[in-house]
Structure formats: structure tokens, C-alpha cells
ZADO-1210 file (C-alpha; in nm, 4 decimals, padded with zeros to 6 digits):
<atoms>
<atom x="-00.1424" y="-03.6687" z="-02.6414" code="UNK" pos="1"/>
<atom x="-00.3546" y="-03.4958" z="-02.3540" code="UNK" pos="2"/>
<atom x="-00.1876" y="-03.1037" z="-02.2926" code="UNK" pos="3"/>
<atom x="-00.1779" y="-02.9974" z="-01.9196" code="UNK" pos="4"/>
<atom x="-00.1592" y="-02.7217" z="-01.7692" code="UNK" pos="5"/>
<atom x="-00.1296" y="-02.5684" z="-01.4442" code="UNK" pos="6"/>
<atom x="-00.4188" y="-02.4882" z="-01.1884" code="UNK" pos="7"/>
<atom x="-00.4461" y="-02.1454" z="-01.0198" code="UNK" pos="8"/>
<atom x="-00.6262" y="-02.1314" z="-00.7027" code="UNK" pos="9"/>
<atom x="-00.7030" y="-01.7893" z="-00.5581" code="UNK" pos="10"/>
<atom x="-00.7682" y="-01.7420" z="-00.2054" code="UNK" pos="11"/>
<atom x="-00.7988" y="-01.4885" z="00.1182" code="UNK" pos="12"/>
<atom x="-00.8295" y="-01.5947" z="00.4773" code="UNK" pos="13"/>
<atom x="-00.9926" y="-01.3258" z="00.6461" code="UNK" pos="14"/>
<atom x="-01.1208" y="-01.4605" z="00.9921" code="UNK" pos="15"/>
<atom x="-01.1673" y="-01.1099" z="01.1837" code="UNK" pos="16"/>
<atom x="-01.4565" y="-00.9405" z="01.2460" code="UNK" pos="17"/>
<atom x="-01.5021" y="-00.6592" z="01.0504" code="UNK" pos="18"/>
<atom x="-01.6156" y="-00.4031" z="01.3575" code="UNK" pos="19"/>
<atom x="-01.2722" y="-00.5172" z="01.5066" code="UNK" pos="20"/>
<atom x="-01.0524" y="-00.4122" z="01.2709" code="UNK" pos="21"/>
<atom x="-00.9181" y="-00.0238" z="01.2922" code="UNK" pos="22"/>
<atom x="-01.0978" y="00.2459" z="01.0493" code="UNK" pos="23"/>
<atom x="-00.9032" y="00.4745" z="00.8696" code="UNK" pos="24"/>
<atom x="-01.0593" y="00.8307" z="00.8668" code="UNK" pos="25"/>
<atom x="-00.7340" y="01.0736" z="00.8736" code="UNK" pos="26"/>
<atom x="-00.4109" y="01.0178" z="00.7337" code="UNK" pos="27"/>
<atom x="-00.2562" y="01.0297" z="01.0971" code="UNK" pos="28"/>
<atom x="-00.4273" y="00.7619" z="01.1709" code="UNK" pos="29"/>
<atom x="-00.2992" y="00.5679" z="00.8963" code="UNK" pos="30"/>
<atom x="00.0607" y="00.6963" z="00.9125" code="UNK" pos="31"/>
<atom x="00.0156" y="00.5639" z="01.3145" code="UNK" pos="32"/>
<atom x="-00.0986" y="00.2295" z="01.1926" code="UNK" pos="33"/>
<atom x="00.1588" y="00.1509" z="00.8700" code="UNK" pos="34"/>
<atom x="00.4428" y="00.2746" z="01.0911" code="UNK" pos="35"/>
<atom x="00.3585" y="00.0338" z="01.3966" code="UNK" pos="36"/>
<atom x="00.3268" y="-00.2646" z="01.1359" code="UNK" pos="37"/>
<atom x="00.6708" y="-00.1530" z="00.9714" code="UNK" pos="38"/>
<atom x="00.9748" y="-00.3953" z="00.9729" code="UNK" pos="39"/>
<atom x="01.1772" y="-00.1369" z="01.2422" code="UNK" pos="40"/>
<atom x="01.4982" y="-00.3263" z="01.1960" code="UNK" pos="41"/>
<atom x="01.4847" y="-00.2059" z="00.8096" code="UNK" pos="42"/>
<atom x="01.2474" y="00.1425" z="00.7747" code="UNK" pos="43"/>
<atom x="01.6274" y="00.3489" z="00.7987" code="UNK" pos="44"/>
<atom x="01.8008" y="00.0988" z="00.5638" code="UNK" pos="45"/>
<atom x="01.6005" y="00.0455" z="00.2434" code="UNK" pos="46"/>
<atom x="01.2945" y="00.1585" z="00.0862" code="UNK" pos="47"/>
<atom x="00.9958" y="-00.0469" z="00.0780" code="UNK" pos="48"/>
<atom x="00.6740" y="00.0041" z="-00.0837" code="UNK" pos="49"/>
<atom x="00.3199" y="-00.1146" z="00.0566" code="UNK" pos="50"/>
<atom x="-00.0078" y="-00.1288" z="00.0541" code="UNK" pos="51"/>
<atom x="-00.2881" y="-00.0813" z="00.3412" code="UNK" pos="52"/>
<atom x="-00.5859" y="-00.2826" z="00.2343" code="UNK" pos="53"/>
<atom x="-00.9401" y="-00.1417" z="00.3171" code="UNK" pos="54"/>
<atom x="-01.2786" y="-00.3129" z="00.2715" code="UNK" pos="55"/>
<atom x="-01.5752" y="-00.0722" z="00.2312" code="UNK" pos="56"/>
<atom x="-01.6188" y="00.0910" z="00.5497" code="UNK" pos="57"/>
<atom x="-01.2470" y="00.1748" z="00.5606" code="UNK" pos="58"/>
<atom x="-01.1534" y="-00.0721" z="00.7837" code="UNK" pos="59"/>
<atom x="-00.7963" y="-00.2028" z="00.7329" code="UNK" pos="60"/>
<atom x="-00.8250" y="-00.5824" z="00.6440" code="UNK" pos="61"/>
<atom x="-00.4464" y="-00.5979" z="00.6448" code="UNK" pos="62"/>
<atom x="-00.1306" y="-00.4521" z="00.4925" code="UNK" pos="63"/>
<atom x="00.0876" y="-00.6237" z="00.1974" code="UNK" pos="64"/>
<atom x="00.4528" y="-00.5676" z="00.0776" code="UNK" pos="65"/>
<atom x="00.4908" y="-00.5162" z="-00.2737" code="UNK" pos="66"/>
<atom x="00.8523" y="-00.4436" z="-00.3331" code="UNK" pos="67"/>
<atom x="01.1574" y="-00.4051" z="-00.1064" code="UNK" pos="68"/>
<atom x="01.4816" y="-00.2301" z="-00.2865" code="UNK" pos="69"/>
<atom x="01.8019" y="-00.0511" z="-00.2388" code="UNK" pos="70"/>
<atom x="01.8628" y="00.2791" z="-00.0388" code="UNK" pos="71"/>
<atom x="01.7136" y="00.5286" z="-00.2853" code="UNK" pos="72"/>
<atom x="01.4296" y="00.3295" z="-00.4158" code="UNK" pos="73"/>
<atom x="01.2434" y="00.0096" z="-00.4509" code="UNK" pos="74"/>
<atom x="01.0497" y="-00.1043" z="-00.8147" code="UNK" pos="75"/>
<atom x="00.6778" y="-00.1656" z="-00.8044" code="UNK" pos="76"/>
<atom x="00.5217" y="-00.3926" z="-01.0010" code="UNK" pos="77"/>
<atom x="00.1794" y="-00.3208" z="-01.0733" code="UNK" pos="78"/>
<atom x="00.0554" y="-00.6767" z="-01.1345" code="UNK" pos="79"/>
<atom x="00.1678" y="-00.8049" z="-00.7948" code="UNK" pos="80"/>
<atom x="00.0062" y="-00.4838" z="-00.6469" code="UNK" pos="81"/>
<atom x="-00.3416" y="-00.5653" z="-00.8185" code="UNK" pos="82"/>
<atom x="-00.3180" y="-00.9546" z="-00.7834" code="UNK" pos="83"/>
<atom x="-00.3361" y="-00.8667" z="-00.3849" code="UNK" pos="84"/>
<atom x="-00.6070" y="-00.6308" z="-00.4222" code="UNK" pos="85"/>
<atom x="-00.8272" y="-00.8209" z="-00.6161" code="UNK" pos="86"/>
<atom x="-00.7783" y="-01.1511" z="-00.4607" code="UNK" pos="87"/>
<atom x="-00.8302" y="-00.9762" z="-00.1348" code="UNK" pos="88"/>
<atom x="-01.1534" y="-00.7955" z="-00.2602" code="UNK" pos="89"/>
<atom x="-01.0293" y="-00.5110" z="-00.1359" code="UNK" pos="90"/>
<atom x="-01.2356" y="-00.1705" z="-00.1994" code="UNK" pos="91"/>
<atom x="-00.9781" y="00.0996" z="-00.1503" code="UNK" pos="92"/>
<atom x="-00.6239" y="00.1204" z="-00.0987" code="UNK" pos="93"/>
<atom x="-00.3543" y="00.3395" z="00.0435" code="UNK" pos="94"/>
<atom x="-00.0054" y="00.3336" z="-00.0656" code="UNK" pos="95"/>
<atom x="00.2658" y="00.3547" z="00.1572" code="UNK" pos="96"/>
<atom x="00.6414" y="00.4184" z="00.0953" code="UNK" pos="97"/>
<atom x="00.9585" y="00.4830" z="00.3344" code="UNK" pos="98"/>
<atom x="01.2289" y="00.7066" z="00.2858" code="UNK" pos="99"/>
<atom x="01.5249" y="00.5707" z="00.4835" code="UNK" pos="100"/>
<atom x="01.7253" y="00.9763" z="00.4796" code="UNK" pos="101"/>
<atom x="01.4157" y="01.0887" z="00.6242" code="UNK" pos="102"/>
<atom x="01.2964" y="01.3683" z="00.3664" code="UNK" pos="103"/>
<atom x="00.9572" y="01.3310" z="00.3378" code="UNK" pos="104"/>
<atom x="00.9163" y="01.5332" z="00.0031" code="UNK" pos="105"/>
<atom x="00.7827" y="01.3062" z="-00.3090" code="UNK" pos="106"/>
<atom x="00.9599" y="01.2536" z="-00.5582" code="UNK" pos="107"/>
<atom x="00.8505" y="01.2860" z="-00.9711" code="UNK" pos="108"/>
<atom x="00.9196" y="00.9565" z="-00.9641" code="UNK" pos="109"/>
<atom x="00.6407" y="00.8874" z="-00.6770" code="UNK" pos="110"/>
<atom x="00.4182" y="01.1455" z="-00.8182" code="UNK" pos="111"/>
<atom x="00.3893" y="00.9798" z="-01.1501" code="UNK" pos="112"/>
<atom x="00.3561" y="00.5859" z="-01.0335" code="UNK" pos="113"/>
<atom x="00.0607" y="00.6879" z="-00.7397" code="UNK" pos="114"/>
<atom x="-00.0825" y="00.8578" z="-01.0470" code="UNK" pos="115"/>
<atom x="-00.0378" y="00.5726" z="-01.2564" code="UNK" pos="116"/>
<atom x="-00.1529" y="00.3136" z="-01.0035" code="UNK" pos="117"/>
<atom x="-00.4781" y="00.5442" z="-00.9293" code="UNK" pos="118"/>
<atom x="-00.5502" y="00.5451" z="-01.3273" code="UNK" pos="119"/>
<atom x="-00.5395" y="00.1552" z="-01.3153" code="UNK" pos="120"/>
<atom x="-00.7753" y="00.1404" z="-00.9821" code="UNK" pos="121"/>
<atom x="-01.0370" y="00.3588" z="-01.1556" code="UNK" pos="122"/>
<atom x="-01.0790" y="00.0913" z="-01.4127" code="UNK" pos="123"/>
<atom x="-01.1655" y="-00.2219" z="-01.0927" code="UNK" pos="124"/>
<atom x="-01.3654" y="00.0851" z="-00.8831" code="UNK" pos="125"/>
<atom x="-01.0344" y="00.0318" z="-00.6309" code="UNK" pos="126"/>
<atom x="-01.0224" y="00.3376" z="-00.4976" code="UNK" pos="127"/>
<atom x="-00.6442" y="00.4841" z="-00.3823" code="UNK" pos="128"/>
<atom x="-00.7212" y="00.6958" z="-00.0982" code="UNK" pos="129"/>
<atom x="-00.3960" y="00.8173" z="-00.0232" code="UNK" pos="130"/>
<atom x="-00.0505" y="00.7568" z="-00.0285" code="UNK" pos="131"/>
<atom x="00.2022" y="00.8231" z="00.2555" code="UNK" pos="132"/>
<atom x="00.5931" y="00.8506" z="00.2743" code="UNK" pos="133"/>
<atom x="00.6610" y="00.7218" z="00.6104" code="UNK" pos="134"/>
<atom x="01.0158" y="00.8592" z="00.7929" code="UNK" pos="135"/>
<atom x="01.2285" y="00.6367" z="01.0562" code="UNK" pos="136"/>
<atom x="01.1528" y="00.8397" z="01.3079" code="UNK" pos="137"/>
<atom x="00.7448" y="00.8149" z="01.2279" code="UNK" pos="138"/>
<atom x="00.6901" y="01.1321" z="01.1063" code="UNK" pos="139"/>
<atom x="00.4976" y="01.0467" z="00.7072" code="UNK" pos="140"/>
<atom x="00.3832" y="01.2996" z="00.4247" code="UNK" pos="141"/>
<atom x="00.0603" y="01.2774" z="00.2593" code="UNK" pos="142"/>
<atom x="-00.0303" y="01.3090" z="-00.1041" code="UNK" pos="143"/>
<atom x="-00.4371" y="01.3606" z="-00.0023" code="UNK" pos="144"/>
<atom x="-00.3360" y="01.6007" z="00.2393" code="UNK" pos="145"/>
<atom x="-00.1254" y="01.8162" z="00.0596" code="UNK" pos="146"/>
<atom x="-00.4000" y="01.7812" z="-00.2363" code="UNK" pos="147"/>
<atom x="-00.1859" y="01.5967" z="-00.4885" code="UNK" pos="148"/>
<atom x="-00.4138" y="01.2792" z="-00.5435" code="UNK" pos="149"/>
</atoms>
């Protein structure tokens, strides 16, 4: 009796030029860019956790939603987080969460999973650059900027 099993096939379509696509060197500018790519109809109504993907040079090869939740918070699993990095052969990262009420403080609760999720990058030389709490009405908070990374 012959055993099968399934095939995994890993891909990325890139197809842009590199030189085209924006370079993130500010947390503005990244706030600017994560907040025109958000799902408008939904940034005031439930919390959704992303990630900006960033070859080398900084240059954003695209964004990714990991998790989309409830009102006060969304789970993030890390394996669907790192399945998108490394199949996308992505360099560094920054995270990027909404908070529908607005308040742009972090919570322990965000504190401890960027931490955790920076820990893990270390170990594939992914590094997390930042991570930004966006508000409906575009304002965002930074973790590198307020020197908690």
C-alpha cells in the first residue's frame, strides 16, 4: 500500500520594480501609507492586525492581514504572520494595529506580543522595525518612536 501525502507549493508574485515601490524612512510615512491601504469601511468597527512587508532597502513590497477580530481586539497567530514573511522573503517588517475608540496608547497586551514577535524575527534576521496603532481618523502611535522597541 503506497502512503500519500499532500504537496506544499510556496510562492510570491512580485512583478514591480523595486525603485517603484515607496521607502519607508519615518514612521509618518508609514502611518500615511498603512492608513491609505486600510479597509475604511471597517478601521472604526473592529481591530485588525497587519503587517507592512519591506525588502532590504525598505521599500514596501506589500502589506498582509493577519487577523481581523472583535471591537477590543483581534488574536495573532504567529505562524500565519511568519509563513507570509518568509514566503515573501521579506527582510524587515512593521506591525500595524487599529484601535477602532481611537486611543492610541498600547496596551500590555500589545507591548508583550510586538516583543514576542521581535524575539521570533531575531532568530530568521527579520527585522521588526516598528509597530504602529493606527486611529480612524489617521492619526497612529509608534512603538520606535516613543523608544519602546
Amino acid at each position: 500500500m503506497k502512503t500519500k501525502v499532500n504537496e506544499i507549493r510556496i510562492s510570491y508574485s512580485g512583478g514591480l520594480i523595486s525603485s517603484s515601490l515607496p521607502k519607508i524612512n519615518c514612521s509618518q510615512k508609514a502611518a500615511t501609507i498603512a492608513h491609505k491601504q486600510w479597509d475604511k469601511q471597517n478601521i472604526e468597527l473592529c481591530e485588525s492586525f497587519q503587517i507592512m512587508l519591506l525588502n532590504n532597502a525598505n521599500r514596501v513590497k506589500g502589506m498582509f492581514e493577519v487577523s481581523r477580530g472583535g471591537i477590543t481586539g483581534t488574536l495573532v497567530d504567529l505562524r500565519i504572520l511568519f509563513a507570509v514573511m518568509l514566503k515573501s522573503l521579506t527582510t524587515a517588517v512593521i506591525l500595524v494595529h487599529n484601535h477602532p475608540s481611537g486611543t492610541l496608547k498600547p496596551s500590555e497586551a500589545d507591548k508583550r506580543l510586538t516583543q514576542k514577535i521581535k524575539r521570533a524575527g531575531d532568530l530568521f534576521d527579520i527585522k521588526v522595525l516598528d509597530h504602529l496603532i493606527l486611529s480612524p481618523d489617521g492619526d497612529y502611535y509608534s512603538f520606535a518612536d516613543h523608544g519602546i522597541l
